[in-house]
C-alpha positions in Angstrom: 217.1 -38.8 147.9 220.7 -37.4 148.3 221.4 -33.8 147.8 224.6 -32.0 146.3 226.0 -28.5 147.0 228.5 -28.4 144.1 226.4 -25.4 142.3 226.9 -23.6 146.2 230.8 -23.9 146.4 231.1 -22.6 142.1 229.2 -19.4 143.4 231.4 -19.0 146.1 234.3 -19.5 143.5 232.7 -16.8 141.1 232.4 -14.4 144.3 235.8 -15.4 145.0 234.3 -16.1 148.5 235.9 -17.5 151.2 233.9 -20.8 153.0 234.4 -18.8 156.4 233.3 -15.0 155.0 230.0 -16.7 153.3 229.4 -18.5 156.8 229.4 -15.0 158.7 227.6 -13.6 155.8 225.0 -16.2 156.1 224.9 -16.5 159.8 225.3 -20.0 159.3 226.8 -22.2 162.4 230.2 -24.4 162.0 227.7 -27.3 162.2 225.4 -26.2 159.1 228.5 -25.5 157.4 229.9 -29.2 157.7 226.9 -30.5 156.6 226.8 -28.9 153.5 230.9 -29.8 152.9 229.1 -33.3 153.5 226.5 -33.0 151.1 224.2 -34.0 153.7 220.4 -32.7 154.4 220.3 -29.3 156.1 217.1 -27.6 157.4 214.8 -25.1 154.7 216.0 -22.2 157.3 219.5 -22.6 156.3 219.0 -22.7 152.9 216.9 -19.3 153.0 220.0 -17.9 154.4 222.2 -19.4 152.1 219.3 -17.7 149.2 219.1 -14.6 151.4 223.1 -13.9 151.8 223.7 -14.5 147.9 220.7 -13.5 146.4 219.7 -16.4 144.4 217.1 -19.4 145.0 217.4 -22.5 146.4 217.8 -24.2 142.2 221.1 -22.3 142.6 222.6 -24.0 145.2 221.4 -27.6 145.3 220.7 -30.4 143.1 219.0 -33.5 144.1 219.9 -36.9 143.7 218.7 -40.0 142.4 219.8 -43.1 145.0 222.2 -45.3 144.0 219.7 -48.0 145.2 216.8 -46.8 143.1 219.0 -46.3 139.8 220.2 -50.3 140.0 216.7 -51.8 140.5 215.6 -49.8 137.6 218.0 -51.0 135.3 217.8 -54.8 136.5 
């Protein structure tokens, strides 16, 4: 199942956050912080953070997925 951050980057635009402020903020690492600009899976502590920093829960911030793969044999 993929995962998307797009909900996390429009709160950082309604903050008017910068990526690099909300990384501090968070005490997320550079490498947390390119997965998430990646959309890619990140571990449940960094997304307490993430909750933690901008008080908010983790529906927020992520949405999940359907795969691509899943979606075509379904409609075949």
């Amino acid at each position: 199942m993929a995962v998307s951050y797009k909900k996390l980057w429009h709160i950082l635009l309604d903050r008017d956050m910068k990526k690099k402020n909300f990384q501090e903020l968070a005490g997320l690492t550079g490498y947390a912080m390119n997965r998430l600009s990646r959309d890619e899976n990140v571990t449940t502590d960094v997304l307490g953070k993430i909750c933690k920093a901008l008080n908010c829960t983790i529906d927020d911030i992520i949405d999940f997925l359907p795969d691509d793969n899943k979606i075509r044999n379904s409609e075949e």
